[in-house]
Structures are given as C-alpha cells and as structure tokens.
PQR file of N, CA, C, O and H, with PARSE charges and radii, in Angstrom:
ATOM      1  N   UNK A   1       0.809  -1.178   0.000 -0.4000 1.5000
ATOM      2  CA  UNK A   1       0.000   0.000   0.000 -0.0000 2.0000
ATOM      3  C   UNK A   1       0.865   1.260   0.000  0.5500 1.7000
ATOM      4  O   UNK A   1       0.689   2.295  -0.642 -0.5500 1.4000
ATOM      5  N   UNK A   2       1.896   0.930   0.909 -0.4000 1.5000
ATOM      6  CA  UNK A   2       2.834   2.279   1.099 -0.0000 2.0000
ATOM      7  C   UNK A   2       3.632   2.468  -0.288  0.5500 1.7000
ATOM      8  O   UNK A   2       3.733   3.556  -0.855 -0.5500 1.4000
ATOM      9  H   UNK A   2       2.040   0.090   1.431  0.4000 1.0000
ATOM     10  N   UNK A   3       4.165   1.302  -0.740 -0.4000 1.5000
ATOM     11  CA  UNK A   3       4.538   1.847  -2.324 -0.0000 2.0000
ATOM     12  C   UNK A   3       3.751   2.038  -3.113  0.5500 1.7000
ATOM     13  O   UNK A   3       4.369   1.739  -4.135 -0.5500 1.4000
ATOM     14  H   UNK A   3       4.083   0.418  -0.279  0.4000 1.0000
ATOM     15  N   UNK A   4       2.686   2.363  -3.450 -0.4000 1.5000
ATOM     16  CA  UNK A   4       1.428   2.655  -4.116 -0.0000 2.0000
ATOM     17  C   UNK A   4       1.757   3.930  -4.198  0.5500 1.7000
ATOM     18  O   UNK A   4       2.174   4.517  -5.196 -0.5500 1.4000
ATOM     19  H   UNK A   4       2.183   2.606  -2.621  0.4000 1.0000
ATOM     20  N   UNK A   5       1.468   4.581  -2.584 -0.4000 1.5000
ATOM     21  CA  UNK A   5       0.841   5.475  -2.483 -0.0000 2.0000
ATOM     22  C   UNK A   5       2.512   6.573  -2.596  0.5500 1.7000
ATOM     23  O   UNK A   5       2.620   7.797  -2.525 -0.5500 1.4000
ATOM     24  H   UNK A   5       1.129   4.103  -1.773  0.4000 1.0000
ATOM     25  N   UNK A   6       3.341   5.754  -2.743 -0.4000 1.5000
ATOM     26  CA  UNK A   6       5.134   6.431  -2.725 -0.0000 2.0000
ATOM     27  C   UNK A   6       4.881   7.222  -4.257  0.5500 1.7000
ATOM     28  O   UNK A   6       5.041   8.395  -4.596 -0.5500 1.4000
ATOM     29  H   UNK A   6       3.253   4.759  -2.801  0.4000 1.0000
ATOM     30  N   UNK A   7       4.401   5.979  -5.017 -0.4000 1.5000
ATOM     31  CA  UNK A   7       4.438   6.310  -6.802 -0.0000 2.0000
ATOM     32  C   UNK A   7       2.961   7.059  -7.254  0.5500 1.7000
ATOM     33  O   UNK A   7       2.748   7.384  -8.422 -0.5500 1.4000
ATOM     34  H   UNK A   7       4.271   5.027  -4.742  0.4000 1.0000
ATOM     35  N   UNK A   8       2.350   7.198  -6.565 -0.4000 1.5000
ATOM     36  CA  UNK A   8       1.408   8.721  -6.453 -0.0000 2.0000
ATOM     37  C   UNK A   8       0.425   7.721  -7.087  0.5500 1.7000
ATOM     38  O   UNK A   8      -0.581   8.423  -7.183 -0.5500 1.4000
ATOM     39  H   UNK A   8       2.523   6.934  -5.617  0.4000 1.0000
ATOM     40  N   UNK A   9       0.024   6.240  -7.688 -0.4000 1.5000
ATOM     41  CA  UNK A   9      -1.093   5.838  -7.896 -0.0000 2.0000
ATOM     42  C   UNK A   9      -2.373   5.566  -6.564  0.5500 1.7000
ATOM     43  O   UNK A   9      -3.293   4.779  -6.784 -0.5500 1.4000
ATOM     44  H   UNK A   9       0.841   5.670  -7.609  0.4000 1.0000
ATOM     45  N   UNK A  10      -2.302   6.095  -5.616 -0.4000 1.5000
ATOM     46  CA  UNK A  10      -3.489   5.916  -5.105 -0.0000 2.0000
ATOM     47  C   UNK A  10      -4.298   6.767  -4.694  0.5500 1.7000
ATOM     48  O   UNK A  10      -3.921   7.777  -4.099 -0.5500 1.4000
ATOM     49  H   UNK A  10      -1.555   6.735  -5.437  0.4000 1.0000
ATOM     50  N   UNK A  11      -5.710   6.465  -4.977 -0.4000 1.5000
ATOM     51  CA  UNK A  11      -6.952   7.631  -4.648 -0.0000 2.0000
ATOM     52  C   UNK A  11      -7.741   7.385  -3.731  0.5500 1.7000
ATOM     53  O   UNK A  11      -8.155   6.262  -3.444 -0.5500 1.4000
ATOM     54  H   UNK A  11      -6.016   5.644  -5.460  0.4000 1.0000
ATOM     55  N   UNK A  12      -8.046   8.506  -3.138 -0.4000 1.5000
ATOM     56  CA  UNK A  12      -9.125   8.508  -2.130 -0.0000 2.0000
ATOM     57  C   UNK A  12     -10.348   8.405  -2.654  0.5500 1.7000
ATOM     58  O   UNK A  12     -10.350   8.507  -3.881 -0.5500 1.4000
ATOM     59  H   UNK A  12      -7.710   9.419  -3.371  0.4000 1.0000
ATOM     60  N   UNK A  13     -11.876   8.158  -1.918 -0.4000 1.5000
ATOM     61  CA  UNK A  13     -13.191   7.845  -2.596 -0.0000 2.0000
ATOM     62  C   UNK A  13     -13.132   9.405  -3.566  0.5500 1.7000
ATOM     63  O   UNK A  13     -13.684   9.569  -4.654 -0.5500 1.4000
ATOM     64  H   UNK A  13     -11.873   8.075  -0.922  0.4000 1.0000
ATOM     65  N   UNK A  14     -12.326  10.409  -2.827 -0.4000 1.5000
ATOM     66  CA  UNK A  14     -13.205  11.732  -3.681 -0.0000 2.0000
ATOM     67  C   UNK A  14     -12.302  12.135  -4.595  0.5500 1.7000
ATOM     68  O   UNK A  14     -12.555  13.138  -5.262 -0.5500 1.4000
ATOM     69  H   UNK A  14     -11.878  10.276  -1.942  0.4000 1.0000
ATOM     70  N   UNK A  15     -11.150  11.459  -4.776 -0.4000 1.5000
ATOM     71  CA  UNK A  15     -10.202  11.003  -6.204 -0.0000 2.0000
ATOM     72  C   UNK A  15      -8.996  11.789  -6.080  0.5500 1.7000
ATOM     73  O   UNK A  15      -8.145  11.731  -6.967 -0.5500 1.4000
ATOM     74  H   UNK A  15     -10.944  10.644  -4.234  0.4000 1.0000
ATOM     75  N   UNK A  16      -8.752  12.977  -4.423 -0.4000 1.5000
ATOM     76  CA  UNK A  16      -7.330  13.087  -4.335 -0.0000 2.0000
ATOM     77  C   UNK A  16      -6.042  12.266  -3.654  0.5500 1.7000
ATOM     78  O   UNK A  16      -5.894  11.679  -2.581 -0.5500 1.4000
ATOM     79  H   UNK A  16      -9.443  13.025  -3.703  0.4000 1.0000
ATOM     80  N   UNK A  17      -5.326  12.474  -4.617 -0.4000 1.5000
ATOM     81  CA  UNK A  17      -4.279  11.566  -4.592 -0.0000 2.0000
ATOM     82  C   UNK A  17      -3.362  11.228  -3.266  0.5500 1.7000
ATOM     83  O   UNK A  17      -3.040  12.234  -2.635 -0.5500 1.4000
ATOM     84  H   UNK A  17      -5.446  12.951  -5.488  0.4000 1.0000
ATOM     85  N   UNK A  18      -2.874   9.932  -2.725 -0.4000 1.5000
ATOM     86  CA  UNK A  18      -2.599  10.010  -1.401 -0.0000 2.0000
ATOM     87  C   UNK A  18      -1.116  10.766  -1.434  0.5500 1.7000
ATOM     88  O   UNK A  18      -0.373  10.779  -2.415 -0.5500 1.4000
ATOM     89  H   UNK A  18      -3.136   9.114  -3.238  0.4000 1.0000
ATOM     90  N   UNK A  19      -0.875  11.328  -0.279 -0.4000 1.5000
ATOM     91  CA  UNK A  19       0.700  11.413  -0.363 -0.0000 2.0000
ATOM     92  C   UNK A  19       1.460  11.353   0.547  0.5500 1.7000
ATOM     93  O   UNK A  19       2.681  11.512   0.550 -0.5500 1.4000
ATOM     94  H   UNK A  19      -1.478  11.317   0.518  0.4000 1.0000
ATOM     95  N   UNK A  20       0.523  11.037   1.647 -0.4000 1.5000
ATOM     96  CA  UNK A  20       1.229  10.481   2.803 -0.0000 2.0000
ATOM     97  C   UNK A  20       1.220   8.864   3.122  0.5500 1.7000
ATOM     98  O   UNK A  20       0.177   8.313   2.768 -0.5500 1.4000
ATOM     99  H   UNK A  20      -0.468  10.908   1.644  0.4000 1.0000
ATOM    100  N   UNK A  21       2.082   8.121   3.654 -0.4000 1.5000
ATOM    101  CA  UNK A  21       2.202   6.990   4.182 -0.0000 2.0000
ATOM    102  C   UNK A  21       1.450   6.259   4.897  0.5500 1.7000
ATOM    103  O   UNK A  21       1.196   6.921   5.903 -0.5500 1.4000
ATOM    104  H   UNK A  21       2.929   8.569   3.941  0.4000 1.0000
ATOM    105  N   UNK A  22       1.124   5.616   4.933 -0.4000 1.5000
ATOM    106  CA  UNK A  22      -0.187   4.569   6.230 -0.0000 2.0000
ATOM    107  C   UNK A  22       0.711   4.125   7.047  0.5500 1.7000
ATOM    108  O   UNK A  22       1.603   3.363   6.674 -0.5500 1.4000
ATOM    109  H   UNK A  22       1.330   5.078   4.116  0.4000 1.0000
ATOM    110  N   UNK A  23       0.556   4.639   8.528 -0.4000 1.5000
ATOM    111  CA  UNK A  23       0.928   4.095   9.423 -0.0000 2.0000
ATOM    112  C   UNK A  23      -0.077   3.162   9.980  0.5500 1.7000
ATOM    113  O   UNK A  23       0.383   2.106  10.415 -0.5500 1.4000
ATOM    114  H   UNK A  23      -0.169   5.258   8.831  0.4000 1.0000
ATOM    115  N   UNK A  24      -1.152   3.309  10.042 -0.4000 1.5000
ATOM    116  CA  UNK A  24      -2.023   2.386  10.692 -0.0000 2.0000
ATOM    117  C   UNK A  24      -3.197   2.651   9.611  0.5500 1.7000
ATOM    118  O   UNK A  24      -3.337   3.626   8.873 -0.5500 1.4000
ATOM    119  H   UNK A  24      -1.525   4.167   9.688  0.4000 1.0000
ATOM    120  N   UNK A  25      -4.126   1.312   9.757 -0.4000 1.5000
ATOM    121  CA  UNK A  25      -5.437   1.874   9.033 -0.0000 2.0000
ATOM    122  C   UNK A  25      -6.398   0.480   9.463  0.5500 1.7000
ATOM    123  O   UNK A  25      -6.099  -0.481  10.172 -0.5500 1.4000
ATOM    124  H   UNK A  25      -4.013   0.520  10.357  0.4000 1.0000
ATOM    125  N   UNK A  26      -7.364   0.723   8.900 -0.4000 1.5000
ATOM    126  CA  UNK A  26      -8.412  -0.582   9.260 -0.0000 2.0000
ATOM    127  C   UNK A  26      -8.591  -1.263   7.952  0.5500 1.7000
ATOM    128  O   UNK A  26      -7.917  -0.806   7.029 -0.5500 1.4000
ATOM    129  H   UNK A  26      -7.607   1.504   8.323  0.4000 1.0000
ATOM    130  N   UNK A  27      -9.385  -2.288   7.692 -0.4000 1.5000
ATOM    131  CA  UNK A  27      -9.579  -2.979   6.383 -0.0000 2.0000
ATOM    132  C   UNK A  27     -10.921  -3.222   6.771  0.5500 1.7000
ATOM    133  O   UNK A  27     -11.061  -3.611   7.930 -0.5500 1.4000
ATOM    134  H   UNK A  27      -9.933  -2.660   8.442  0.4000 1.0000
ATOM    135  N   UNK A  28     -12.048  -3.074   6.008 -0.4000 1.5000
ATOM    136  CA  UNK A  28     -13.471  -2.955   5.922 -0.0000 2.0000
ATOM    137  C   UNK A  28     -13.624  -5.210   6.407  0.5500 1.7000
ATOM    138  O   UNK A  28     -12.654  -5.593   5.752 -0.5500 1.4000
ATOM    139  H   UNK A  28     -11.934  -2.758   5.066  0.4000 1.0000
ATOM    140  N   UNK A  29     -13.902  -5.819   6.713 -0.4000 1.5000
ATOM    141  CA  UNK A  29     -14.493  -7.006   6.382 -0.0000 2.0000
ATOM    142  C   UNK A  29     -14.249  -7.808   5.368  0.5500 1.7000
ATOM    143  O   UNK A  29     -13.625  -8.869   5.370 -0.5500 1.4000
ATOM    144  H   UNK A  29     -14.690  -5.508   7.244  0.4000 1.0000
ATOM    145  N   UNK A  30     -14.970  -7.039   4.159 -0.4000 1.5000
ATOM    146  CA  UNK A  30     -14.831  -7.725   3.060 -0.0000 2.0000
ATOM    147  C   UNK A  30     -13.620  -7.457   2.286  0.5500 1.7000
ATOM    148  O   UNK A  30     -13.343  -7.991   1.212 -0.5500 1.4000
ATOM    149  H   UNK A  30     -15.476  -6.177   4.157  0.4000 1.0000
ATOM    150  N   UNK A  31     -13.155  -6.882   2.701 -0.4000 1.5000
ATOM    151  CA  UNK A  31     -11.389  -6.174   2.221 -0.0000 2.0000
ATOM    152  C   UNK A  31     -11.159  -5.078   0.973  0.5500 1.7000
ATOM    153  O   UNK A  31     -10.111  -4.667   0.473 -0.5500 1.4000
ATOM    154  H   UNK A  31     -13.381  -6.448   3.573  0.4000 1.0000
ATOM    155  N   UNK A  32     -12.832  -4.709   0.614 -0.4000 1.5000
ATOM    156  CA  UNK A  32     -12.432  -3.359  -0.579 -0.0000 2.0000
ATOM    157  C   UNK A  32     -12.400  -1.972  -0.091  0.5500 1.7000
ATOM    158  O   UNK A  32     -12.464  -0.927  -0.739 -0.5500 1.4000
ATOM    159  H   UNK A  32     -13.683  -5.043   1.020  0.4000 1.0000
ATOM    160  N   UNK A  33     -12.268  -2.200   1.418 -0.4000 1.5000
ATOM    161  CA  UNK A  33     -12.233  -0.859   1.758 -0.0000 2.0000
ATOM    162  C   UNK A  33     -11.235  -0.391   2.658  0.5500 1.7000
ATOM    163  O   UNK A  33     -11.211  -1.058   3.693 -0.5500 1.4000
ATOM    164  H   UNK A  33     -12.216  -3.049   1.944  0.4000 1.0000
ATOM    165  N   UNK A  34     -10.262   0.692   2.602 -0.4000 1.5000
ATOM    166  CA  UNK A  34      -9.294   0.868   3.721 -0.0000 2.0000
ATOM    167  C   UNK A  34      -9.356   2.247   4.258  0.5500 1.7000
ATOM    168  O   UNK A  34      -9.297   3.233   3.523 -0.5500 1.4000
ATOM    169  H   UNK A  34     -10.282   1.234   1.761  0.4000 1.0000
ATOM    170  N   UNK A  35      -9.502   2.323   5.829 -0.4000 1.5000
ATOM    171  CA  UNK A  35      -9.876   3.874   6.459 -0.0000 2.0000
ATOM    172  C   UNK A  35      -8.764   3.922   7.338  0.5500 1.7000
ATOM    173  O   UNK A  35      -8.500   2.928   8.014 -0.5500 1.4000
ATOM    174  H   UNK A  35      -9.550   1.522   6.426  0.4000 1.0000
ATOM    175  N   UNK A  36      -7.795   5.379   7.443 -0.4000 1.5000
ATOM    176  CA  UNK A  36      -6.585   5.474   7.403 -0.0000 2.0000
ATOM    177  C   UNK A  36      -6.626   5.783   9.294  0.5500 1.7000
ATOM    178  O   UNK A  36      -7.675   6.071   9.871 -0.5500 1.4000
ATOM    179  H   UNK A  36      -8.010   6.186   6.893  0.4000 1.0000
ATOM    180  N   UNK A  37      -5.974   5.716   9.640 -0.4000 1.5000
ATOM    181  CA  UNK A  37      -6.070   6.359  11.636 -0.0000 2.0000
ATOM    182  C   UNK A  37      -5.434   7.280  11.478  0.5500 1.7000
ATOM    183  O   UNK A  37      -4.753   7.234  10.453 -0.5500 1.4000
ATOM    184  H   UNK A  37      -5.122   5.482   9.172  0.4000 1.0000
ATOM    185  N   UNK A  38      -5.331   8.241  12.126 -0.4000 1.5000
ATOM    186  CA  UNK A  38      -4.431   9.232  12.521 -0.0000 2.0000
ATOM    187  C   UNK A  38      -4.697   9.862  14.114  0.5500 1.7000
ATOM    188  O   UNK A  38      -5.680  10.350  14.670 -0.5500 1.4000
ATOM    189  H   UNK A  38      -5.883   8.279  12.959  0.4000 1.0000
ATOM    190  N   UNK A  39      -3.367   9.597  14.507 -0.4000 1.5000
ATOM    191  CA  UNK A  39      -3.473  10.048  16.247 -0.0000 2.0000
ATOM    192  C   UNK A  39      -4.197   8.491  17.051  0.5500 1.7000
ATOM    193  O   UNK A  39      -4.659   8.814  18.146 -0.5500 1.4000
ATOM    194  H   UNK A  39      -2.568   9.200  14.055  0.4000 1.0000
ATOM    195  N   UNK A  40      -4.313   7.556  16.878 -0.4000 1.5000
ATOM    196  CA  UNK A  40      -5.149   6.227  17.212 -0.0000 2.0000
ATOM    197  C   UNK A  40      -6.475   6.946  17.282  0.5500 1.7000
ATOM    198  O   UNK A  40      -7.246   6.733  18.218 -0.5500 1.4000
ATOM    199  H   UNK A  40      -3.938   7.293  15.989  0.4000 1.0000
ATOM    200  N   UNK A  41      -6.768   7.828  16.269 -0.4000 1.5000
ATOM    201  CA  UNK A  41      -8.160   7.537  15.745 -0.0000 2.0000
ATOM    202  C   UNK A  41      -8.498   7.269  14.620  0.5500 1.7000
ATOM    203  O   UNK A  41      -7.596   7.558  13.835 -0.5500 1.4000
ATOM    204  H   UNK A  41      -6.142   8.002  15.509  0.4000 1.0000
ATOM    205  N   UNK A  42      -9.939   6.577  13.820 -0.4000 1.5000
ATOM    206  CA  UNK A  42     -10.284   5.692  12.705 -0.0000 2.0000
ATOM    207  C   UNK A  42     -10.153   6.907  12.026  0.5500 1.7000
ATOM    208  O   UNK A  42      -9.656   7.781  12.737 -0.5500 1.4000
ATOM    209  H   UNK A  42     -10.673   6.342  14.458  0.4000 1.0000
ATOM    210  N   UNK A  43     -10.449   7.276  10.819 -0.4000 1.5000
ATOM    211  CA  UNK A  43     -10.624   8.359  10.197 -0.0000 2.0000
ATOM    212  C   UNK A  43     -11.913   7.873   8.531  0.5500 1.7000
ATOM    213  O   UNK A  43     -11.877   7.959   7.303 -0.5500 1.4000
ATOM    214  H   UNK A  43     -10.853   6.566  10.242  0.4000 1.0000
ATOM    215  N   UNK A  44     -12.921   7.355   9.679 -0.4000 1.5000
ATOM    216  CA  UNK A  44     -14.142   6.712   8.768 -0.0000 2.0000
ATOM    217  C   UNK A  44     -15.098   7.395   7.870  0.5500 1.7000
ATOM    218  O   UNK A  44     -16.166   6.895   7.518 -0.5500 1.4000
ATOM    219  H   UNK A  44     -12.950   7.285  10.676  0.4000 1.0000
ATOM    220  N   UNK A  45     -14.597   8.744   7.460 -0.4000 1.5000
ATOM    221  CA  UNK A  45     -15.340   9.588   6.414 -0.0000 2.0000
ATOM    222  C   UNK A  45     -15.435   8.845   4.981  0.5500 1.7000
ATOM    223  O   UNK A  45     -14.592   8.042   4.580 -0.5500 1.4000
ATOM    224  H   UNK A  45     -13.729   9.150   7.746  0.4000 1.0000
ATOM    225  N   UNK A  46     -16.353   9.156   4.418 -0.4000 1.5000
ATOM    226  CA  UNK A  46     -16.795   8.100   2.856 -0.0000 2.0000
ATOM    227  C   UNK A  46     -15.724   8.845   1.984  0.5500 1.7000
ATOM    228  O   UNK A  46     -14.931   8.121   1.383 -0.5500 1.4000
ATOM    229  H   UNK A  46     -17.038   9.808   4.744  0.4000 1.0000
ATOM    230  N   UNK A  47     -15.608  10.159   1.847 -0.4000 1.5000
ATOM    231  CA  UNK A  47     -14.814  10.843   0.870 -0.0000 2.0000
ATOM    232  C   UNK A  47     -13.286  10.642   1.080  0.5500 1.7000
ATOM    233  O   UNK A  47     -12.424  11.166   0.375 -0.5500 1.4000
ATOM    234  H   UNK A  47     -16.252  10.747   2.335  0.4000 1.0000
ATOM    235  N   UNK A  48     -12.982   9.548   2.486 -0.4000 1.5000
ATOM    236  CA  UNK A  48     -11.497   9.139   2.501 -0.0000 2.0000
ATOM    237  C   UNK A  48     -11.312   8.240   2.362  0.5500 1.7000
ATOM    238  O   UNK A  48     -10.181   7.937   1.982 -0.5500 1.4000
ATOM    239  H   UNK A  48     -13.682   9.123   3.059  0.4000 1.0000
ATOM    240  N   UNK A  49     -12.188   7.342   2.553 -0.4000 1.5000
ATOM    241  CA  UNK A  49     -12.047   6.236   1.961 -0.0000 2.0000
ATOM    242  C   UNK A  49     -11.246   5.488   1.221  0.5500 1.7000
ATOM    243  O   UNK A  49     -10.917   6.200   0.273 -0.5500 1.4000
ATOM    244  H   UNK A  49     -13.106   7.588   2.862  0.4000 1.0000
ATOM    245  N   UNK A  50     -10.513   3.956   1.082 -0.4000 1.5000
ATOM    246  CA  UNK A  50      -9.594   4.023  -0.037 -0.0000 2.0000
ATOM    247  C   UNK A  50      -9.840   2.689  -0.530  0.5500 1.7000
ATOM    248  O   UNK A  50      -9.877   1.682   0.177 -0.5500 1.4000
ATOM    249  H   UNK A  50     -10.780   3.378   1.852  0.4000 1.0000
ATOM    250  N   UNK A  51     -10.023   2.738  -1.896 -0.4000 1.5000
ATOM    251  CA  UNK A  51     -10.785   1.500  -2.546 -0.0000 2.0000
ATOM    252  C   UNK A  51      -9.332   0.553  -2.488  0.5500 1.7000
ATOM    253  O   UNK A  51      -8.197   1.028  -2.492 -0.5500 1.4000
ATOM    254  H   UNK A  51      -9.994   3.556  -2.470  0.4000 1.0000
ATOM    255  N   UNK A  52      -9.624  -0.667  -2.441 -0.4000 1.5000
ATOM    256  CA  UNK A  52      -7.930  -1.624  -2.472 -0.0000 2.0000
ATOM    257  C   UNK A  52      -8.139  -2.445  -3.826  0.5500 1.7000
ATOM    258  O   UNK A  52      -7.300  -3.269  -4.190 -0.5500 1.4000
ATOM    259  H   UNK A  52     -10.546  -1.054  -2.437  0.4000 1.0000
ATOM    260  N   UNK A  53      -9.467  -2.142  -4.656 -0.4000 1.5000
ATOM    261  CA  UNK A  53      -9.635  -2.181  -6.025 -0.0000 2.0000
ATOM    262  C   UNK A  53      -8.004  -1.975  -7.083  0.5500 1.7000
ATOM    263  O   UNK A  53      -7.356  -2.764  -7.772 -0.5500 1.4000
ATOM    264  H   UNK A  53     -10.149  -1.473  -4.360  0.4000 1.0000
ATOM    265  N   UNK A  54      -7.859  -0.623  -6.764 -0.4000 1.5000
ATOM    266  CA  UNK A  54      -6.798   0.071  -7.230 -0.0000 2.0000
ATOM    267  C   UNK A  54      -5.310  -0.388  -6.884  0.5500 1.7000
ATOM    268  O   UNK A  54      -4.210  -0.004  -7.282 -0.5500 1.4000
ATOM    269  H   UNK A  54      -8.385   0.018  -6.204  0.4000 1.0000
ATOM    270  N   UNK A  55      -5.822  -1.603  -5.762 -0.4000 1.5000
ATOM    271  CA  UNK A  55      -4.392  -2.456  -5.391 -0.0000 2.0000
ATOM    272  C   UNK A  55      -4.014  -3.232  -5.886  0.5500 1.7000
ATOM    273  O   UNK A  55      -4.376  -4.224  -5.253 -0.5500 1.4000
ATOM    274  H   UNK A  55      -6.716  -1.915  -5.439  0.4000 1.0000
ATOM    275  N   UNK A  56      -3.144  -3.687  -7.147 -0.4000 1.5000
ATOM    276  CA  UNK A  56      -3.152  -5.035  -7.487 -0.0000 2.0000
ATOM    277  C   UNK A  56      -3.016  -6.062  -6.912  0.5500 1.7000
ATOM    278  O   UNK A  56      -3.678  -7.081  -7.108 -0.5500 1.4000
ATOM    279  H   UNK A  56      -2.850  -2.882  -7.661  0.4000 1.0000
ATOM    280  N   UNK A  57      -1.983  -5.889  -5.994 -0.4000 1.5000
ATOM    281  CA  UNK A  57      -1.283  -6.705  -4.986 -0.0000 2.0000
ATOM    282  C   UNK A  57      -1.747  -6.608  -3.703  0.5500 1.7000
ATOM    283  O   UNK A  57      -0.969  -6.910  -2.798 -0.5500 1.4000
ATOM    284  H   UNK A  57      -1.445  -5.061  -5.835  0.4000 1.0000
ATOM    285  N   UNK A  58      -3.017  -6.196  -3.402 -0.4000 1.5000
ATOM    286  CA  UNK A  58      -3.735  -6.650  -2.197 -0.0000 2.0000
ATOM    287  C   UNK A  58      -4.454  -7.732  -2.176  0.5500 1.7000
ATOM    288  O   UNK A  58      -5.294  -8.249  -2.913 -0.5500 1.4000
ATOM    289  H   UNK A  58      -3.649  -5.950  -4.137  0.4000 1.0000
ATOM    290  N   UNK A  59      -3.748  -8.071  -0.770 -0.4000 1.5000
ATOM    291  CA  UNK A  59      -4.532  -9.493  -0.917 -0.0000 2.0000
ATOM    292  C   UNK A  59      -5.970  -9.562  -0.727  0.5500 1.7000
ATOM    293  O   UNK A  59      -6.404  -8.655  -0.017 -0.5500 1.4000
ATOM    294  H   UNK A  59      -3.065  -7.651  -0.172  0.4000 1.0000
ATOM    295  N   UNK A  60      -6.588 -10.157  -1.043 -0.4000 1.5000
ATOM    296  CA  UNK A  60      -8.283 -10.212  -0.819 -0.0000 2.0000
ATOM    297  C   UNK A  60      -8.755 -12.058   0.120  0.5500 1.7000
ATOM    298  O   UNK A  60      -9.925 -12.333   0.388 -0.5500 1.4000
ATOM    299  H   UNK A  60      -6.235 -10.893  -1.620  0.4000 1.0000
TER
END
C-alpha cells in the first residue's frame, strides 16, 4: 500500500491523490475498503475512503 501510495497511484473515494504513508489503518471485512487512523483515531469519512480495487497486490 505504502509503495502505491510512494508512486502517487493511489486515490481517495473523492479522487485526491494520497501522499502520505499509512501508518495504521483498518480494512473494511470484506477487504475493498481501507480507512486510514491518525493520532489512534479511525478516520471513517466516505470521501477518505480508499478502494484496495486500485491495489493489485492486495490481498483479498
């Protein structure tokens, strides 16, 4: 995920581009969804959302 988001391919639900690193994050259940923490809190807004669609190499 972190090299993804190094080579500027990854988007948030509202399509800006990540550019910081995941230190922590959650994975939805079904695994197409990833919500980032910051400070050990969730950061569960829809427009941050991060599809793992766009991951090739996530595992599912």
């Amino acid at each position: 995920m972190n090299r993804a988001i190094a080579a500027g391919s990854v988007r948030n639900a509202s399509g800006e581009i990540l550019k910081s690193a995941l230190s922590d994050a959650l994975v939805t259940v079904d695994g197409l969804t990833i919500y980032r923490i910051e400070d050990d809190i969730p950061v569960m807004l829809v427009n941050d959302a991060i599809s793992t669609r766009q991951l090739n190499d996530f595992p599912r």
